[in-house]
Legacy VTK file of the C-alpha trace (Angstrom):
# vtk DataFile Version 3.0
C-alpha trace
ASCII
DATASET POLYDATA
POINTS 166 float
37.611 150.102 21.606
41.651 149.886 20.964
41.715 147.718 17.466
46.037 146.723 17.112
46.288 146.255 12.914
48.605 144.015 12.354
50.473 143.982 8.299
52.787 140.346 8.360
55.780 139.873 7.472
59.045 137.735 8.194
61.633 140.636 7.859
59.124 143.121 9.095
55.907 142.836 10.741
54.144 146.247 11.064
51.898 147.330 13.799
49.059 149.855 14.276
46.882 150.647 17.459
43.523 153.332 16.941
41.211 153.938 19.404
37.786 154.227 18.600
35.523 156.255 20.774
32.312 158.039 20.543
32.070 158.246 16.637
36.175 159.498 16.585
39.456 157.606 15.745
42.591 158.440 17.224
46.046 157.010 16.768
47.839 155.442 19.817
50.998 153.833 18.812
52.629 152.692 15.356
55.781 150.924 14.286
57.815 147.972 12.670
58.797 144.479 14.524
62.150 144.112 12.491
63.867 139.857 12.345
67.919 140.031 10.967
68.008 138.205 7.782
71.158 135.612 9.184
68.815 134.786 12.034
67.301 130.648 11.820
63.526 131.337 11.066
62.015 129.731 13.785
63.672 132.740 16.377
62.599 135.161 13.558
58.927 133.921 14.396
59.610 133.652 18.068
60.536 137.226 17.905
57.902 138.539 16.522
55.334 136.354 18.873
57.536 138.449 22.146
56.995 141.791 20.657
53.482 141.747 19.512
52.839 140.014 22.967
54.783 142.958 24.619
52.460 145.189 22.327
49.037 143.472 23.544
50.257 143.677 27.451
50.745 146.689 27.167
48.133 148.445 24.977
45.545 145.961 25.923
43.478 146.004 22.611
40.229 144.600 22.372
40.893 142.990 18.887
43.400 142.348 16.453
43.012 143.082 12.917
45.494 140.945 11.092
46.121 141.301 6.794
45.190 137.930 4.755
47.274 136.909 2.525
47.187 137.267 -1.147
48.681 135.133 -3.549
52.345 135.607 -4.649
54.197 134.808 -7.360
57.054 133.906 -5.279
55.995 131.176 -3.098
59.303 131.233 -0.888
57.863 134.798 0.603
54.138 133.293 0.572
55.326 130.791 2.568
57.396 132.895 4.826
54.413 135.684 4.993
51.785 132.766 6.075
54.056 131.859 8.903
54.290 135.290 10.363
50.476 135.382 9.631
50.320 132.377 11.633
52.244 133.513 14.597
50.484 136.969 14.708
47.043 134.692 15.044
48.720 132.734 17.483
49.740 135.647 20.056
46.341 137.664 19.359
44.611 134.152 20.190
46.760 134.123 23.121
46.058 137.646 24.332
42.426 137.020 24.135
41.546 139.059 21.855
38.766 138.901 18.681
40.412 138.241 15.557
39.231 140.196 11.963
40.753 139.733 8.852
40.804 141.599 5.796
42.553 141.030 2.001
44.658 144.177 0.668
41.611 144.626 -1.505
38.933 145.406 0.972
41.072 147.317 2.819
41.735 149.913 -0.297
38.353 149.388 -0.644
37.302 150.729 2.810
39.912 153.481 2.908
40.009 154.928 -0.430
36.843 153.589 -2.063
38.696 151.898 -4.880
40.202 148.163 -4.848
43.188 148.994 -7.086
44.045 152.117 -5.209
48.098 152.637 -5.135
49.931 152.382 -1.503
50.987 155.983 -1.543
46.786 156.483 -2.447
46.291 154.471 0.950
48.725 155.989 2.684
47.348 159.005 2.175
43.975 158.247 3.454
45.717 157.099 6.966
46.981 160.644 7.194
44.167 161.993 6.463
41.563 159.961 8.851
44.093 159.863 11.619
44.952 163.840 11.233
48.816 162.754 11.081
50.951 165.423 9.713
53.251 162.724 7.538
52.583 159.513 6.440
53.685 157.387 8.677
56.618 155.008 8.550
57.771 152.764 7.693
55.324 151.367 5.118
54.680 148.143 6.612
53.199 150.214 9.883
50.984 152.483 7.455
49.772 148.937 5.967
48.922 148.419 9.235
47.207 151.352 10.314
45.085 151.242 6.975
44.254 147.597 8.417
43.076 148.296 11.834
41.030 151.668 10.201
39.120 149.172 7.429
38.549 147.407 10.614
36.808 150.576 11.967
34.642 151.543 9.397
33.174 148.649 8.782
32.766 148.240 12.766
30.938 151.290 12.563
29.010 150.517 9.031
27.655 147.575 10.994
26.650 149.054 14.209
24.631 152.267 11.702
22.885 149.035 9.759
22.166 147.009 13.278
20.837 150.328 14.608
18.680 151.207 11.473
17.211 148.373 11.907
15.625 148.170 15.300
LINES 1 167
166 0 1 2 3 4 5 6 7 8 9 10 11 12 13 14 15 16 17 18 19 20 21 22 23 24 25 26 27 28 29 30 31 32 33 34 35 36 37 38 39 40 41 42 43 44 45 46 47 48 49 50 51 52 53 54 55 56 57 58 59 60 61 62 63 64 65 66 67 68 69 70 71 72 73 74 75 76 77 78 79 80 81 82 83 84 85 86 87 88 89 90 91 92 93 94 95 96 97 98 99 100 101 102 103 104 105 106 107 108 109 110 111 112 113 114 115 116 117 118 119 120 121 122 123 124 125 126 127 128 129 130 131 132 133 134 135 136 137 138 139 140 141 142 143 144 145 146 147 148 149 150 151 152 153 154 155 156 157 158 159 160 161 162 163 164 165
């Protein structure tokens, strides 16, 4: 199963592909979907709907894991977030693909065991699980990674319960 993580963002929208097979997670591919400031927002959006399409053509995941959004003080860049949040449902809708969602909490929850964990604490983890030897960059791609992996665990927390079960 290819699971494409997926962290939101006007400016930047970062972008993580794992592969999950036979009880092991691998990295595939990792990066940043940059907009220019100056740029009218709607081709900022449009943007980012061509590259994550590019990304889904040619990585073919099976589902996209996509970061909920949290409330902000600033509203302007809630605002702005949700519509990049919107766009990156609308392409993985697009591409087919199953949809999971997860708040920054669970996911520090599922990679480091604690909900307040730091970002460099989460970053960390990423390394770690996906035997990187640097945290990767920039941070809005490790956000991502982190997303698609708390996608992964609980994947596989599910299947062990399911399983346990019969």
């Amino acid at each position: 199963m290819i699971i494409l993580g997926i962290d939101p963002g006007t400016a930047a929208t970062g972008y993580g592909l794992i592969k999950m097979e036979k009880g092991t997670t691998r990295i595939i591919s990792w990066g940043c979907i940059k907009t220019r400031a100056k740029v009218a927002p709607g081709l900022r959006l449009q943007t980012i709907y061509c590259e994550l399409s590019k990304i889904i053509k040619k990585f073919k995941p099976d589902v996209a894991v996509i970061e909920e959004l949290f409330f902000s003080q600033n509203v302007k860049t809630a605002l702005s977030v949700g519509q990049a949040r919107g766009v990156a449902l609308l392409v993985a809708t697009d591409g087919g693909l199953e949809i999971g969602e997860y708040t920054p909490l669970e996911v520090k929850l599922a990679l480091t065991g604690y909900g307040r964990a730091q970002k460099r604490q989460v970053q960390e983890m990423v390394k770690k699980i996906l035997k990187m030897k640097e945290i990767p960059k920039p941070d809005d791609a490790a956000d991502a990674l982190a997303i698609a992996l708390c996608y992964a665990h609980s994947y596989e927390l599910n299947r062990k319960i399911k399983k346990a079960r019969e």
